[in-house]
N, C-alpha and C positions, 0 to 999 in steps of 0.2 A: 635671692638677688634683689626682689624688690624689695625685703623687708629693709635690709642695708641700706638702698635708696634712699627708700625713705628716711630710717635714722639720718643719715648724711645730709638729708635736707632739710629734717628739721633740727639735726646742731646748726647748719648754717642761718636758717632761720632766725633760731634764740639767738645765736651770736652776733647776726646784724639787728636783731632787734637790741641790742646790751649796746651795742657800737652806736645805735641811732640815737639810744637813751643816753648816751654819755654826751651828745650833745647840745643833753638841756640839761643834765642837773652834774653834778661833780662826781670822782670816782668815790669817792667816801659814801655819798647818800647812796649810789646804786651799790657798794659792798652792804650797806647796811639797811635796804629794801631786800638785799638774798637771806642777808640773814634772820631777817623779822618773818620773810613769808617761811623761812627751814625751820624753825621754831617752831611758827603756826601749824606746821605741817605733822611737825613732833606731836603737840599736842591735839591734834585733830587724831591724829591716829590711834594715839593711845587712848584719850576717854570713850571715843567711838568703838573702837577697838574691842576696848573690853566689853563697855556696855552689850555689844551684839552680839559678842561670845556669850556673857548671861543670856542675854534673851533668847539664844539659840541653843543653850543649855536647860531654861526652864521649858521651852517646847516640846524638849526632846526628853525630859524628865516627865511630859504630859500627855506626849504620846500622838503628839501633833507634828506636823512638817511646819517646820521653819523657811519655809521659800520666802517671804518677801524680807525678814531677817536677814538672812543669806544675800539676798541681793542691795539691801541697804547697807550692810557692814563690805560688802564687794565694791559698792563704789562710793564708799566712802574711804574707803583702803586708796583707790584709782586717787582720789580725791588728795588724800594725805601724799601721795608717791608724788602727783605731778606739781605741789604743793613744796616740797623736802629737792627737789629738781630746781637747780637755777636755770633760771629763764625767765621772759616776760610772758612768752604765749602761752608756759605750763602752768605759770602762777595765776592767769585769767582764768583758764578754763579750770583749773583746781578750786579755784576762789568760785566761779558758777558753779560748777558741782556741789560745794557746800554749802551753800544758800537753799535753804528747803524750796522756797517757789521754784525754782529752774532745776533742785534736782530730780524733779519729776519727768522731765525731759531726758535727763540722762538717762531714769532708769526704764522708760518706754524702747529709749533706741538700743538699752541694754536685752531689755525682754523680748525686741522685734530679732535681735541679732542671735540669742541662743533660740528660738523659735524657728527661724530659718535652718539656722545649725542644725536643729534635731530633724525638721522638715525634711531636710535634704540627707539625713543619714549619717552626718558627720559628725553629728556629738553624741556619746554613750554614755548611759549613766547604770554602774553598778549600785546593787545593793549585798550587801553580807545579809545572809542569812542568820 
C-alpha cells in the first residue's frame, strides 16, 4: 500500500513538474529534453553495463569478490533506469548519480541501507557451493 503511494506521488510529481516546465519553454523542447536524457540513459547503461560485467568477470576469474564492482555497476544501472524514465526529478537525480563526485554519496547511503538490511536480518546472501 505505501509502495503504491508512493508511485502515485511521484507520477504526480514528475507530471506537475512537465506541467510547470511547459510553462517556460515550448512542448517540442521538453519532447526533446525526454528524449536526449532516454538516449543518455541508453548509453550510460550500456557502456557501464558492460564495462562492470568485465570487471566483475576478471575478479571472479581471480578469485577475488567483486563487492564494490557490484555496487558501482548496481547504481549505475539505478542511474541509467531513472535516466531512460521521463521526468524532471528522475532525470536530476540520475544525472547526480552519474557524476562521479556525488556518486559517492549514492553509494555510502547504498552501503548504509544493505548494512542495516543484513543488521536487522532481512537480507540473505546465498552462496553455491
Amino acid at each position: 500500500m505505501l509502495l503504491t503511494a508512493l508511485f502515485a506521488f511521484g507520477t504526480a510529481l514528475e507530471l506537475g513538474g512537465l506541467i510547470l516546465l511547459n510553462n517556460y519553454m515550448d512542448t517540442v523542447s521538453i519532447l526533446n529534453e525526454i528524449m536526449l536524457t532516454f538516449l543518455i540513459g541508453i548509453v550510460l547503461g550500456r557502456s557501464y553495463g558492460k564495462e562492470y560485467f568485465e570487471k566483475m568477470q576478471w575478479h571472479l576469474k581471480s578469485k577475488t569478490l567483486p563487492a564494490d564492482d557490484v555496487l558501482n555497476g548496481a547504481i549505475m544501472a539505478i542511474a541509467s533506469t531513472l535516466l531512460i524514465t521521463p521526468g524532471i526529478i528522475t532525470d536530476m537525480i540520475g544525472f547526480l548519480i552519474a557524476i562521479p563526485l556525488t556518486r559517492s554519496i549514492f553509494k555510502e547511503i547504498a552501503l548504509n541501507f544493505f548494512r542495516k538490511k543484513t543488521n536487522r536480518g532481512e537480507l540473505y546472501y546465498f552462496f553455491k557451493d
